[in-house]
N, C-alpha and C positions, 0 to 999 in steps of 0.2 A: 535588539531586545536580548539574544542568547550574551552577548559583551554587557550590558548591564547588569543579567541575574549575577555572571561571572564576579563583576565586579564588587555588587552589592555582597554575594558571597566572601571574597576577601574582606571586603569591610566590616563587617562579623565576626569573621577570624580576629583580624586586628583588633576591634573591640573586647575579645574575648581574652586575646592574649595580652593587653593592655592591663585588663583585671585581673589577671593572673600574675604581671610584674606588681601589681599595685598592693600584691597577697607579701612578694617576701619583704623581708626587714631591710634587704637595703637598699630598697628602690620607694618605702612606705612615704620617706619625709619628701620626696621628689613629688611624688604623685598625689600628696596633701597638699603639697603647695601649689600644685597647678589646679588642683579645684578648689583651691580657697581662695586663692587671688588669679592668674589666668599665666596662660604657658611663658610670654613675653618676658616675665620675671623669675621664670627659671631657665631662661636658656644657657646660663654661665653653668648650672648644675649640669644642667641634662647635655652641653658639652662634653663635661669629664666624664659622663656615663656611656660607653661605647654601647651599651645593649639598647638603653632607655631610648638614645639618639638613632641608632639603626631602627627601632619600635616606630620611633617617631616621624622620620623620612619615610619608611613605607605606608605610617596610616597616610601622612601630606599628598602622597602623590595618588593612593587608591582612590582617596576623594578627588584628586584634580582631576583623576582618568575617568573617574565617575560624572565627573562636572563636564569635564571636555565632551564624554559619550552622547549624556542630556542632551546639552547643546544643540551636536548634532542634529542627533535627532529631534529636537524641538524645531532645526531649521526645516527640516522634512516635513513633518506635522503641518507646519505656520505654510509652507509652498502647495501641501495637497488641500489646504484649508483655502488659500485664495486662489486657485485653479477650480475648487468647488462650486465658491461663490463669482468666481468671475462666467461660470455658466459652462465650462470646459468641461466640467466632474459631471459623474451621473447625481443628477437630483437627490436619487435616496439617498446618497452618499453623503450628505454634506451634515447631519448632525453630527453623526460618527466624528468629521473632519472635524466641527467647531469641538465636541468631548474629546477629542484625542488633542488636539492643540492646547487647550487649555490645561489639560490634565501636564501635558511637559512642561507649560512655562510654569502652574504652581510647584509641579517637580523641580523643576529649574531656581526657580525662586528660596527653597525649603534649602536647597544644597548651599548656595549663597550666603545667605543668612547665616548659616552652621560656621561658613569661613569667617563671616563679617564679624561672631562672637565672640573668636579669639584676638581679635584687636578694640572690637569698642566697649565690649562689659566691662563693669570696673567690677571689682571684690576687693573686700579688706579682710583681712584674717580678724578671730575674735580677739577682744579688748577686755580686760579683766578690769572690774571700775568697781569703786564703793560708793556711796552714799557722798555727795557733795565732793566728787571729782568731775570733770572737764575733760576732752577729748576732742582734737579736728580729725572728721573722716569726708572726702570727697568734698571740701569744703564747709562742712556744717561741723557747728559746736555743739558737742551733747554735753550736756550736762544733767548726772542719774543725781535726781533730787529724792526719790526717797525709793526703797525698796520694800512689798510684801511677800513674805516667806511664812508660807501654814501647816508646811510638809514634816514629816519627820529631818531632822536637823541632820541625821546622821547620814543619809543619803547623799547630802552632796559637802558631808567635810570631807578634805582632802587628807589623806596620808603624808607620811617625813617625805614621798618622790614626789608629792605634788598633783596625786590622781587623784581621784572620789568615781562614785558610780556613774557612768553618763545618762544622763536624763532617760535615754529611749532603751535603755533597761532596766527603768523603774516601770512596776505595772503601773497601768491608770487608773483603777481603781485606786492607789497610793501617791497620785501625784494629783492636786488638784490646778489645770489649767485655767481656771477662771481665779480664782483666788491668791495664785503665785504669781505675781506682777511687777514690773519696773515702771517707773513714770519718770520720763526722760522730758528735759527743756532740749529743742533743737532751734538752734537760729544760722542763718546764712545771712552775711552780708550786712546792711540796712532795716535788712524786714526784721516786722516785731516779733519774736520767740512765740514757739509754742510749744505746751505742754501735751504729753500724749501717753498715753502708757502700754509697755511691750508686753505680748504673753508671749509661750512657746506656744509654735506653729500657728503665729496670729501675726506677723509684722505689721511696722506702720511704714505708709506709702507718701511720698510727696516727689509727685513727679514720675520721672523715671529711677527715684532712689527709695529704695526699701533697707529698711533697718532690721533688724531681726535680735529677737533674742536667744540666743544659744544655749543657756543654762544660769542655772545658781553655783557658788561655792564658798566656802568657807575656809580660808588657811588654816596649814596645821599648828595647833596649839591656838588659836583665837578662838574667837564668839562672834564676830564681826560677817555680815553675807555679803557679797559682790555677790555680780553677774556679768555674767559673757556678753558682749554686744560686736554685731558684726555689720558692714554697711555695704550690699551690692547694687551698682547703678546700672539695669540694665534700658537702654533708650528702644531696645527692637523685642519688648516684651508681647505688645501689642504687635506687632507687626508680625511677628511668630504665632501667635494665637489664630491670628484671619488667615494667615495661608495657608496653616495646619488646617483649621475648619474648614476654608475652600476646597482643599485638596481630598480633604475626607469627601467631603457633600460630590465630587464633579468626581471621584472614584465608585458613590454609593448609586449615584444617577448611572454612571456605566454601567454597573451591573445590571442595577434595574432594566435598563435598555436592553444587556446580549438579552435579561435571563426572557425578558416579554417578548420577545424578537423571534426567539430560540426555533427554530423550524422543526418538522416533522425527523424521525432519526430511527434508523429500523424497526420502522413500522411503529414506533411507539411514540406521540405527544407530547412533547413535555407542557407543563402548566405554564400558561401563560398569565401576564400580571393581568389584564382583562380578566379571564376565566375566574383568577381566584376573589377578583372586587366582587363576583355575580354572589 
């Protein structure tokens, strides 16, 4: 346990000092592009970058040393869990065994997962499209058939460098997300096309691929609105969601269990979960 706080500790550091490379200007386009599409396709960058790549080997290894520790101990856990049940363990003992067993393999599982998303999520960086253009992202054709823009226009014209304001600092009272919309044709393969339409922070879902809309813009010197569309295919969306939830619920059950459990302690009671039901 004291090697995993340990660990978990480093792994915050590196988190933290990750966001602090991700702050100067010349690590910014590195660190956009590994969350806009995934590390795999910036390793030729993050090569020539001695800091970003030395950043990057010690967060890889703090989590394998963290994944290596789990392990462990989840093998301990799973051995006092069927010594419990095989009748060897003291009797009371054996919930404890089943909550603490389960609790390291969703721990176990959580860490997994986290590795397994830098190889199989897909992302696509955004796509600047107008009105009767075309696009293949992860296999599907979009094509943005019409665009709604009800905002002030001026919000998202772009400047001679090519910026405009980003959407998430326009207030919402000034941005209406129900009435600023894309309605995109998506087809894959054979199957018939369908029509659907994107807001911000509203994506459309088919499958394990969600589309997203990013923003409005308008070049400088036109009248014409694009918008930003970006496509993330993640397959272990759902499978991240139930072992988060698992791991919450079999954490919240622990507690419940020390704090009802909790024995007498100089001379003073503590409240038990019976006591407070009464």
């Amino acid at each position: 346990m004291k090697a995993s706080y340990f660990l978990f500790a480093l792994l915050a550091l590196a988190f933290a000092a990750g966001n602090r490379l991700a702050g100067v200007n010349a690590y910014k386009i590195i660190f956009k592009d590994m969350t806009a599409t995934h590390v795999g396709l910036c390793l030729g960058a993050i090569a020539e970058n001695p800091i970003i790549l030395a950043w990057l080997i010690a967060f890889v290894l703090i989590g394998a040393c963290l994944f290596v520790n789990t392990a462990c101990c989840t093998t301990v856990q799973i051995r006092s869990l069927f010594r419990s049940l095989s009748g060897s363990g003291v009797h009371e003992k054996r919930p404890r065994a089943v909550q603490m067993a389960l609790i390291h393999i969703a721990a176990l599982m959580v860490i997994g997962l986290h590795a397994l998303d830098i190889t199989m999520i897909e992302r696509h960086k955004p796509i600047k499209l107008f009105p009767g253009e075309t696009v293949s992202m992860g296999g599907y054709d979009i094509l943005v058939k019409d665009i709604f823009y009800v905002t002030d226009r001026s919000m998202i014209t772009e400047n001679e460098n090519g910026r405009r304001k980003k959407i998430f600092h326009i207030p919402e009272k000034d941005f209406s997300l129900e009435d600023n919309f894309v309605r995109i044709q998506i087809k894959r393969d054979d199957a018939p096309p369908e029509i659907r339409e994107l807001r911000i922070l509203s994506p459309v879902r088919l499958g394990s691929s969600y589309f997203f809309l990013d923003g409005f813009f308008i070049p400088h010197e036109s009248r014409q609105i694009g918008a930003m569309i970006h496509l993330s295919t993640n397959p272990l969306i759902f499978i991240f969601f139930t072992v988060y939830s698992v791991l919450f619920c079999l954490l919240l059950i622990r507690y419940v269990t020390i704090w009802s459990e909790a024995p007498e302690k100089n001379g003073q009671i503590r409240p038990t979960l019976k006591r407070m039901l009464r």
